[in-house]
C-alpha positions as CSV (number, residue, x, y, z in Angstrom):
1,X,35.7,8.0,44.7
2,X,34.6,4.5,43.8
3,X,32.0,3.8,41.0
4,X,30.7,0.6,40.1
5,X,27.6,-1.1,38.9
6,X,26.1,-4.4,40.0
7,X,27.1,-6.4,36.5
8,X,30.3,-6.2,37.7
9,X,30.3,-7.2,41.2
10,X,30.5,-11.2,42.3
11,X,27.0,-12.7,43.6
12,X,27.9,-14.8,46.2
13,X,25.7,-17.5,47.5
14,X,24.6,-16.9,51.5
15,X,25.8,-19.7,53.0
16,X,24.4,-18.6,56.6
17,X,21.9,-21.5,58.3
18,X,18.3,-20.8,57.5
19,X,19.3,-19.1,53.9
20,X,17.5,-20.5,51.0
21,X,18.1,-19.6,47.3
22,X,19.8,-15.5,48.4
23,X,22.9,-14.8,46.8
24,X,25.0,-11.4,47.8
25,X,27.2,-8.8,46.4
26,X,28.8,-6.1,48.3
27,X,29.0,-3.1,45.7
28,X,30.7,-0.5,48.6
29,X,32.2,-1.1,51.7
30,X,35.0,-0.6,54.0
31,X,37.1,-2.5,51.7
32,X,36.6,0.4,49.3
33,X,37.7,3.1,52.5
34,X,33.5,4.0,52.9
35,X,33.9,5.5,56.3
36,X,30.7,5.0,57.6
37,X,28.3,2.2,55.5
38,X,28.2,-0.7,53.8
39,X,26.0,-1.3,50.8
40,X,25.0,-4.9,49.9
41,X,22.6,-6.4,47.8
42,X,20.9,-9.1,48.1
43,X,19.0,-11.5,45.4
44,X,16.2,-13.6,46.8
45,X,15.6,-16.0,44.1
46,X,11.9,-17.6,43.5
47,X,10.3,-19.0,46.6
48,X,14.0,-18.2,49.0
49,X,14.2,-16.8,51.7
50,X,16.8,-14.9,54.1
51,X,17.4,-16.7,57.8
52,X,15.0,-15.6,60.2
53,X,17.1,-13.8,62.2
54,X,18.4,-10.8,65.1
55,X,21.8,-8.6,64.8
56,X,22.9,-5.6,66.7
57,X,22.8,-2.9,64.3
58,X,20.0,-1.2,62.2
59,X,19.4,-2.2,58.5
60,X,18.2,0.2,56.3
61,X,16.6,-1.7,52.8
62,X,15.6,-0.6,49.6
63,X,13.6,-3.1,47.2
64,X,14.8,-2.2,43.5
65,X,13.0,-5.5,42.3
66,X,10.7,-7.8,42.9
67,X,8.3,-8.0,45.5
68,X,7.9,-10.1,48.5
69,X,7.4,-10.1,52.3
70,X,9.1,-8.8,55.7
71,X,8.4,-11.3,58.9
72,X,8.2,-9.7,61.6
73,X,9.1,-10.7,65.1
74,X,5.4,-12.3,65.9
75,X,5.8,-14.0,62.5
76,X,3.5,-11.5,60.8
77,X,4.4,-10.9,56.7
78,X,4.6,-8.0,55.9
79,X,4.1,-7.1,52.1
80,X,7.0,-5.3,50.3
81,X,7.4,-4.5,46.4
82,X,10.2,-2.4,44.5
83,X,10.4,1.5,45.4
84,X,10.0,0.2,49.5
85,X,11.8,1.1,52.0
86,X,12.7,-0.8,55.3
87,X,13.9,0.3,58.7
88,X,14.9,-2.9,60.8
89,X,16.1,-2.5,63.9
90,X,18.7,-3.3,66.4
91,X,17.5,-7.1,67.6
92,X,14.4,-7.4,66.1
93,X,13.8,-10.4,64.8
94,X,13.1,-10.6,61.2
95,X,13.0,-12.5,57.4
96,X,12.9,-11.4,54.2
97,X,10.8,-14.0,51.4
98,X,10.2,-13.6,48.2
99,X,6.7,-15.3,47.3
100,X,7.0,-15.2,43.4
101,X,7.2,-18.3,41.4
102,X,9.1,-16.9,38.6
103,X,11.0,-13.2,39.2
104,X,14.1,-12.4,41.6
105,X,13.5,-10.0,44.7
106,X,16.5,-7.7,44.6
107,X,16.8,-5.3,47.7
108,X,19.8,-3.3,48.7
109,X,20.8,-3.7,52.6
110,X,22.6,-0.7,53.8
111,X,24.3,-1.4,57.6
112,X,26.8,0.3,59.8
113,X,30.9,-0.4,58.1
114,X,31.7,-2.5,61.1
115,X,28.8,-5.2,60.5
116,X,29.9,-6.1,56.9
């Protein structure tokens, strides 16, 4: 059993072309012997962005702050605000944005162990 809380896990800035202003943790993983998921959260900071991008395995969000948009693969936003869930999945193109001046979006990303 692992328990943790997100004050003491490392953000890490995303480093990943097309990443603007997102840092990362990774509160439960593989690293911690989770034998099927990872959980990671990301922090869109004011006016960032994630990479507008494709991967191979289903994503499964949760926003816990903030509010923002989804693009979809015809480049459609999608409005999304804390309590929201997310399904995105396998190779469909997407972004996550956060359109607020002045708070953090804060969304947990939870993918299949092998992807993180």
């Amino acid at each position: 059993m692992k328990i943790t809380g997100l004050d003491r896990i490392e953000k890490v800035k995303m480093t990943m072309e097309g990443a603007k202003d997102v840092l990362k943790q990774v509160p439960l993983s593989k690293n911690d012997g989770a034998p099927n998921f990872s959980f990671r959260v990301f922090t869109i900071l004011p006016g960032g962005h994630t990479p507008y991008h494709t991967h191979s395995v289903e994503h499964m969000n949760y926003v816990i702050e903030g509010e923002g948009a989804v693009v979809d693969e015809a480049g459609r936003e999608h409005p999304v605000k804390k309590g929201e869930f997310v399904l995105v999945l396998p190779d469909e193109k997407h972004q996550y944005k956060n359109a607020s001046a002045t708070e953090p979006m804060v969304m947990i990303c939870a993918v299949p162990k092998e992807y993180e």
